[in-house]
C-alpha positions, 0 to 999 in steps of 0.5 A: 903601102903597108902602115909604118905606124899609128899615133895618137893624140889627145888633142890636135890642130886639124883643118884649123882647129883643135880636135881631140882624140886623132888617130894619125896613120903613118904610111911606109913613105913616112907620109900621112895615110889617115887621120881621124878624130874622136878616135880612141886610141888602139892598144897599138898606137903610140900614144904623144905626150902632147897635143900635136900640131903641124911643123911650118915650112921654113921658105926662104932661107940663106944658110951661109949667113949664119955665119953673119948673125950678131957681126953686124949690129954695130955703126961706125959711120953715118949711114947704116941701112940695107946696102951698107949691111950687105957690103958687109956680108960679102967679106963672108960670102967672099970667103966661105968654102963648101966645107964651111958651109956645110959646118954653118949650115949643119948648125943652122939647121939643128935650130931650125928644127928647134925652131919648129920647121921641119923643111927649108927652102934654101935661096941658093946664089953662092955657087962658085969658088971663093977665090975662083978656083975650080970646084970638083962639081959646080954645085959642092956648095949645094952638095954641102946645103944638102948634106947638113939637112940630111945629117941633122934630118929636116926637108930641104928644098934646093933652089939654085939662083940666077944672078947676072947683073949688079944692077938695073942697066949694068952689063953684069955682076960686081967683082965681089959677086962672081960668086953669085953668077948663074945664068938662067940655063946654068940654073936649070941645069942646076934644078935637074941635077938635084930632082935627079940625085934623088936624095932623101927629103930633098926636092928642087926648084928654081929662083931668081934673085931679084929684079935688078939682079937679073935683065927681063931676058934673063927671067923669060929664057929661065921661064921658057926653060921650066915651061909647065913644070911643077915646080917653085919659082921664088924671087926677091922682090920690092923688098927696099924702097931704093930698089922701087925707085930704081925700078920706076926710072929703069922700066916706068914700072914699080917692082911688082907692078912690072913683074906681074905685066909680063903674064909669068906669075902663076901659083908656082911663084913666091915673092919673097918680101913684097914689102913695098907693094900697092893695093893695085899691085896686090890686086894683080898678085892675087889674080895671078895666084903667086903668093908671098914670103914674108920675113919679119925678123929680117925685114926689122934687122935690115929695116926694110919697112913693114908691108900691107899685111891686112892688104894681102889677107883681104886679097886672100894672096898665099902667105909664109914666112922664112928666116932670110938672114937667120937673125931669127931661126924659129917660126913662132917669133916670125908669127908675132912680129909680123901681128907685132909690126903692125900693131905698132904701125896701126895702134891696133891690136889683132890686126891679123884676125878675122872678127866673124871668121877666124877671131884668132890673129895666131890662128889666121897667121898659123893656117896661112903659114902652113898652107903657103909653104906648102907651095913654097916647097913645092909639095901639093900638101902640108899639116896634118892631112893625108897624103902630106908627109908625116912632120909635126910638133908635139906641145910641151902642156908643161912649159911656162906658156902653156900651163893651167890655159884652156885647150881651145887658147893653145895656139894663140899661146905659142904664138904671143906667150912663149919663148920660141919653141914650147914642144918636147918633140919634133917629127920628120916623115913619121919619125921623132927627131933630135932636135938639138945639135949634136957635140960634133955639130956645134964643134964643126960650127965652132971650128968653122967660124973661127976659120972664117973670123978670127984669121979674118 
């Protein structure tokens, strides 16, 4: 494959740490075909304004809540935790058309870009019609996520969710869930229509939504239907610890305890929260070479808890966020709560690092990020090496919180100095993006939400 062009950076993040002079080859697929250090640049090279670093892989995302961001943060009764938030949040999912959600979306992703990630896994449950009528096609709402990545140009991994039950021991789903319903061959039908379209920067997996969300039989039909295939396989799990109690008097078994006994995990698998895990659960996760998605933004606004963080590092599990509820849409603040969170736990500061190892908590946290969502998506390779498609983020050395530091301090600078996305540009299969909204984008989300609250 012929090169499509060459770049050049003064100063980059490779193979976990600043090297300076790196000449980057971008292949015609707009994939990385070479990258090399202490090159000088060539007189052909297009030379970047900034030390160049990778884009993060946003893994777990629903992209319809959006449209929920700032409506809920108000209490009018005595209780309000993650059950009663989610009451809430169906009003909008029980209103929200392809149409919409495409506007949503479109916006949410232009943030998202902003944010520094340039592909979302996209945990995809809102299948059917609001009010039950007939879609044209049974996937439009997966069209419409499809077509807001490919209008604002980030990566967008599909994984359509099966959901067939409200809970533990309950027949199937609640009225204001039949949105939701999705068998485990719905979902895999669902998986081969989109591999199938073959739609740029769009590539498909498949989910489950949660352990009480689906019977065991569910999962192990779902699994028999995906067999080998290469793949991911996401689920919410232990997130809340009324869905731990649950478990426990459904099946004896804690969440991840259960999962993991039934000899399905394998690398394909990303558990989305583990919050509530124990060591011997962690153990048993790491055997199995699943990894995690973590979601610290959400995981406060919803207060979940906070999970074993130095845990699952010791354990050496995958590791990546995401932006879940989209109360946050920029990797960097996902990075330092998840340090901050246990921080504020443990009275302890760089909980995260690796003292005779890696001594930066940002850097420990960044390099696991890339090299989990790699997996989240999908892809056998992320970052800046070959063979990974050619997405990154070019420093601002301008910007407030990196101005007059040290080069080898950078990172640590991004992550607990900035305010969220200190870089002047942001590329996509070897192409720079723009990475604010256009008019008619906002104008779109506009419309949209007063469509979906003012009448409301």
């Amino acid at each position: 494959m012929a090169a499509l062009k060459t770049l050049h950076a003064p100063l980059a993040w490779v193979d976990g740490g600043w090297q300076r002079d790196v000449l980057l080859t971008v292949d015609g697929t707009g994939h990385w075909s070479e990258i090399t250090v202490n090159r000088p640049a060539p007189p052909d090279a297009e030379k970047l304004g900034g030390p160049l670093i990778p884009s993060l892989v946003n893994a777990h995302s629903h992209a319809f809540q959006r449209a929920f961001v700032g409506l809920a943060e108000r209490r009018d009764s005595g209780q309000d935790d993650f059950w009663s938030w989610r009451d809430r949040m169906y009003a909008l999912a029980l209103r929200i058309s392809p149409q919409q959600l495409r506007a949503v979306a479109s916006q949410l992703y232009a943030e998202m870009l902003r944010g520094g990630y340039t592909q979302v896994c996209e945990f995809h449950y809102l299948h059917h019609a609001a009010a039950g009528q007939v879609l044209d096609d049974e996937l439009d709402m997966a069209w419409a996520l499809a077509a807001a990545a490919e209008e604002v140009g980030i990566g967008l991994t599909l994984l359509p969710v099966a959901y067939t039950r409200s809970g533990f021991g309950a027949s199937g789903l609640r009225p204001e869930q039949h949105r939701f319903a999705a068998s485990a061959d719905w979902v895999w039908r669902a998986c081969q229509r989109i591999q199938a379209a073959g739609l740029p920067r769009v590539n498909a997996g498949v989910a489950l939504h949660s352990l009480r969300g689906v019977s065991a039989d569910d999962l192990h039909r779902l699994m028999t239907l995906v067999g080998a295939a290469d793949l991911p396989i996401h689920i919410h799990i232990a997130e809340q610890t009324a869905e731990v109690a649950d478990c426990l008097a459904a099946t004896g078994q804690r969440p991840l305890q259960w999962l993991a006994a039934q000899g399905r995990l394998d690398a394909r698998w990303q558990l989305v929260h583990a919050t509530h895990a124990q060591p011997d659960e962690i153990e048993a996760v790491a055997a199995s070479g699943a990894g995690i998605v973590l979601c610290p933004g959400t995981e406060a606004n919803l207060g979940d808890g906070l999970t074993d963080l130095p845990g699952w590092l010791r354990a050496g599990v995958p590791m990546t966020v995401g932006s879940d509820s989209q109360v946050t849409r920029g990797w960097v603040e996902e990075l330092r709560w998840l340090e901050y969170g246990q921080r504020l736990q443990l009275r302890q500061r760089n909980v995260a690092s690796l003292p005779g190892g890696q001594p930066s908590s940002a850097a420990r946290l960044f390099d696991a990020a890339v090299q989990g969502g790699a997996r989240a998506a999908g892809f056998a390779a992320w970052g800046l090496t070959p063979g990974a498609r050619a997405d990154a983020l070019v420093l601002n050395r301008d910007a407030d919180a990196l101005r007059g530091l040290p080069d080898d301090m950078l990172l640590d600078a991004v992550v607990f100095g900035s305010n969220g996305s200190p870089w002047h540009s942001v590329w996509v299969a070897g192409r720079a993006r723009p990475w604010r909204a256009p008019q008619r984008v906002g104008d779109g989300f506009d419309a949209a939400m007063r469509q979906l609250w003012v009448s409301a």
